[in-house]
N, C-alpha and C positions, 0 to 999 in steps of 0.2 A: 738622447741628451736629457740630463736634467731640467726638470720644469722649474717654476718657481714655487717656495714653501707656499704651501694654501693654508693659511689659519683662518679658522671662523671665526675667531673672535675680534679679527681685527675684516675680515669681509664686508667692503660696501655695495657690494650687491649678489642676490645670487639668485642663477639665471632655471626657470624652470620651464623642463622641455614638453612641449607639447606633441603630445601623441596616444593614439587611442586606448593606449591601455592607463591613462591619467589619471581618470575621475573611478575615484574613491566611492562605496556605495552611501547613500545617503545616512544610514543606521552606524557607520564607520567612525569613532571616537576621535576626536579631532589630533591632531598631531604637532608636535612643538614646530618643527620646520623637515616637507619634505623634500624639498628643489632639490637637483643635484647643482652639486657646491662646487665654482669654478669660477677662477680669477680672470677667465679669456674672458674677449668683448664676444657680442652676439657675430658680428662681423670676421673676427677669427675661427668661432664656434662652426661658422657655414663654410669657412674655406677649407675644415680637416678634413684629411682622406679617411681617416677612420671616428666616424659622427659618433658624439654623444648621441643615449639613447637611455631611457629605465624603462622599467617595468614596476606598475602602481597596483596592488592584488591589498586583499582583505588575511586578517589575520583573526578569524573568531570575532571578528567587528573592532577590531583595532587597525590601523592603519601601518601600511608596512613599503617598500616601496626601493627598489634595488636602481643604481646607477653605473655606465660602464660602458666604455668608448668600443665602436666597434669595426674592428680592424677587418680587414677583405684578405684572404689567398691572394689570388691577382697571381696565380700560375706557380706562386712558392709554395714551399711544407715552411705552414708554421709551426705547429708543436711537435718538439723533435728534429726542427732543423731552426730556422730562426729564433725561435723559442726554444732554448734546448731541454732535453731531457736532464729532470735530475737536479734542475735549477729553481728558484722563485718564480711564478712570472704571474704577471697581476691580472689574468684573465681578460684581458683586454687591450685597450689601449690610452693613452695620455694620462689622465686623471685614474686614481687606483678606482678596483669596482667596489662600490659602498653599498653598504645596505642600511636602510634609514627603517628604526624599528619603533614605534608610538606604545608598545608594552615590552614587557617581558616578554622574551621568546626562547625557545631552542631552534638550533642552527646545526643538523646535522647530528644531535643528540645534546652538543654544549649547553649551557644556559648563560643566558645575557640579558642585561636589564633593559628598558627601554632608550634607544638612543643611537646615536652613528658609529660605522663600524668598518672596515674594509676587508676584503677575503681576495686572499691570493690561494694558487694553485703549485703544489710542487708537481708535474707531472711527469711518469717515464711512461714504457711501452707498455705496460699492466696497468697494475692499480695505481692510481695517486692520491696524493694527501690534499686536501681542504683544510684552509687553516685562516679561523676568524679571526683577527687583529684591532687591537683598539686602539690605535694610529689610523685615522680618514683625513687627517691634516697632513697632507705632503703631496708631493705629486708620487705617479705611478712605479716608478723607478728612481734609482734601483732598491731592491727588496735588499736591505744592507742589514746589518746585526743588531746595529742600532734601533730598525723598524720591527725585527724579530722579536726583540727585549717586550717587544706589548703584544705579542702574540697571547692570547685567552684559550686558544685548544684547537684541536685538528682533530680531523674524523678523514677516513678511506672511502675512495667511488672507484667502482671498475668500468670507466667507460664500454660502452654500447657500440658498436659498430656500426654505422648510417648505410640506406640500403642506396645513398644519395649525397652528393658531397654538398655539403655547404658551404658555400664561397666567404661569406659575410659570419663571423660570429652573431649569435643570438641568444637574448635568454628570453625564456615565455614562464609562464606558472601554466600548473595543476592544479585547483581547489583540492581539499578534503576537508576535514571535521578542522575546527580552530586553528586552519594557515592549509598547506600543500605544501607544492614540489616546485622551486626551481629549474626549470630545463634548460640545460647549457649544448648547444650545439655549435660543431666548427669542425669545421672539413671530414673527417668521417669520425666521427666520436659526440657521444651523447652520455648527458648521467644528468641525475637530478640530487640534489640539494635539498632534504626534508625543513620545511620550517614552520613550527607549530607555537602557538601562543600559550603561554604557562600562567 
């Protein structure tokens, strides 16, 4: 089902999730706003089956910080059967997954300048396409042509095969020199998301 339009600019509040990967390192360049953005009450936020959640990582000492609802198997095939192949699907769940950037970055080789962003995934049974979009204002679904028209570029991952299913979508980081690697994991399939500060 459609959510309702989320605009920031007309947002009176926005709700920031607490959890250990939060706190920014102290040396970390301050950031315009990195809460994930979400029109639900705290009270709705606790009753979803699939929890918002981000991940807060260092970008070369800029501030950087991914958001993205996280849906569970629960005994289904998501990607490739609920999610189908060959489709949009927003990596997640409710709210699209956004990545909130306090510099310039690259995202998979793209470049983008500092600011919010959302990436959805086309995936089939190979390789799938990563595609950074600059629409963060709407809800998750559906990935329509209208939301396309702001797509900024796409780049290819060949998921990894998990030696271990995992129930719960995740994403974690990898440091390296000036940002790392997003890690995206969910039911047997892993890939990472390079994102380095420019």
């Amino acid at each position: 089902m459609r959510g309702p339009y989320l605009g920031l600019t007309t947002l009176v509040a926005l709700f920031a999730l607490a959890c250990s990967q939060d706190e920014a390192p102290a040396a970390t360049e301050a950031a315009p706003e990195l809460s994930c953005a979400t029109s639900s009450s705290a009270e709705d936020l606790a009753a979803r089956p699939s929890p918002l959640d981000s991940v807060m990582f260092d970008m070369g000492g800029a501030a950087a910080k991914l958001c993205y609802g996280r849906p569970s198997a629960n005994g289904r095939t998501m990607v490739g059967g609920l999610d189908p192949f060959d489709a949009p699907w927003r990596m997640g769940a409710n709210e699209p997954t956004t990545l909130h950037l306090a510099s310039a970055a690259t995202v998979g080789g793209i470049e983008v300048d500092a600011g919010f962003y959302s990436l959805y995934a086309i995936p089939t049974a190979g390789t799938w396409t990563i595609v950074v979009n600059g629409n963060p204002e709407r809800w998750g679904v559906p990935i329509t042509e209208d939301v396309r028209a702001a797509d900024i570029g796409s780049f290819e991952v060949t998921p990894a095969e998990l030696e271990q299913h995992v129930e719960t979508l995740t994403f974690s980081f990898e440091a390296a020199d000036d940002g790392g690697d997003l890690v995206f994991s969910f039911e047997t399939r892993t890939f990472t998301i390079p994102v380095r500060r420019r």
